[in-house]
N, C-alpha and C positions, 0 to 999 in steps of 0.2 A: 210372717205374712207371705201367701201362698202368690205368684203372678196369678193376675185374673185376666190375662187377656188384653186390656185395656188399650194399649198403647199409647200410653200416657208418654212413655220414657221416648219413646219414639217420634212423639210427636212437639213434646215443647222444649227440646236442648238440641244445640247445632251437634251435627254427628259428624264421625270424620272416621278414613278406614287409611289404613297404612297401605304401602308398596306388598306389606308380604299380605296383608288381606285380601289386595286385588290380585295380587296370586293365586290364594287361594281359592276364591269366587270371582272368576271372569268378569261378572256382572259390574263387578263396580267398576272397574278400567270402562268399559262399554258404554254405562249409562248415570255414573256420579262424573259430579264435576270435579276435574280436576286443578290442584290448586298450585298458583304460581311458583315457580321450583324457590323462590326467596320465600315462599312462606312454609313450604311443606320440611318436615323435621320425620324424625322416625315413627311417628303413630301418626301425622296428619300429613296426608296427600292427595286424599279426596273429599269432599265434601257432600253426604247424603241428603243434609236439610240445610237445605242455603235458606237460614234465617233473611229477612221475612219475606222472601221471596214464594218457599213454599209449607204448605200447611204439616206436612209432614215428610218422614224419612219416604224417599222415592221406592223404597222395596216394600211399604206396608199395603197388603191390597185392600178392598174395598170392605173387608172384617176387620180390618185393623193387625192383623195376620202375615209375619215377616215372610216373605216369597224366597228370600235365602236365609233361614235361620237354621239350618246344617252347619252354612260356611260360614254365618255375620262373621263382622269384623272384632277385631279383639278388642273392643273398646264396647260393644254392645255383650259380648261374653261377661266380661268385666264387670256390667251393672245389677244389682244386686236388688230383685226385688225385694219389697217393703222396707227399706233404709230410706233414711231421710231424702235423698234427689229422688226415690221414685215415690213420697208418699207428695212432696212437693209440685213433682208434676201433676199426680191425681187430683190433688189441691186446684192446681191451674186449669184443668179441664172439668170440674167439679166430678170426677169420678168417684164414685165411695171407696172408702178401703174398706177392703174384706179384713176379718179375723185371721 
């Protein structure tokens, strides 16, 4: 199953970018929250989608369209469209899944 766009993944599981992500993309040190040094570990030291605070990842713009998907962070690399955590998010936002 091909990504369609949707930003399902992006929108209903908390996201989190590590020290060497905001290295590599400025953007998150500048404008994700960052999180208390007793909770941040090696992949989590920002927070993109502060559950249930907001609707979605703060880099998706108003297409649902990641604003830094050159640099995202290695944990948005990592996500695998049409596997089970992105057919379950489609699920939660009733998005279809494509073939």
């Amino acid at each position: 199953m091909d990504c369609n766009g949707c930003g399902a993944c992006c929108r209903k599981y908390p996201l989190f970018a590590s020290k060497a992500d905001a290295e590599r993309e400025p953007r998150i040190r500048a404008e994700a929250f960052e999180l208390p040094e007793r909770a941040q570990d090696e992949h989590r030291a920002y927070e993109l989608h502060r559950l249930p605070f907001r609707e979605m990842c703060i880099f998706l713009d108003r297409n649902k369209r990641c604003t830094i998907y050159a640099t995202r962070p290695t944990m948005c690399r990592r996500f695998i469209s049409g596997h089970r955590e992105c057919q379950e998010a489609r699920e939660r936002i009733a998005e279809p899944l494509n073939p």
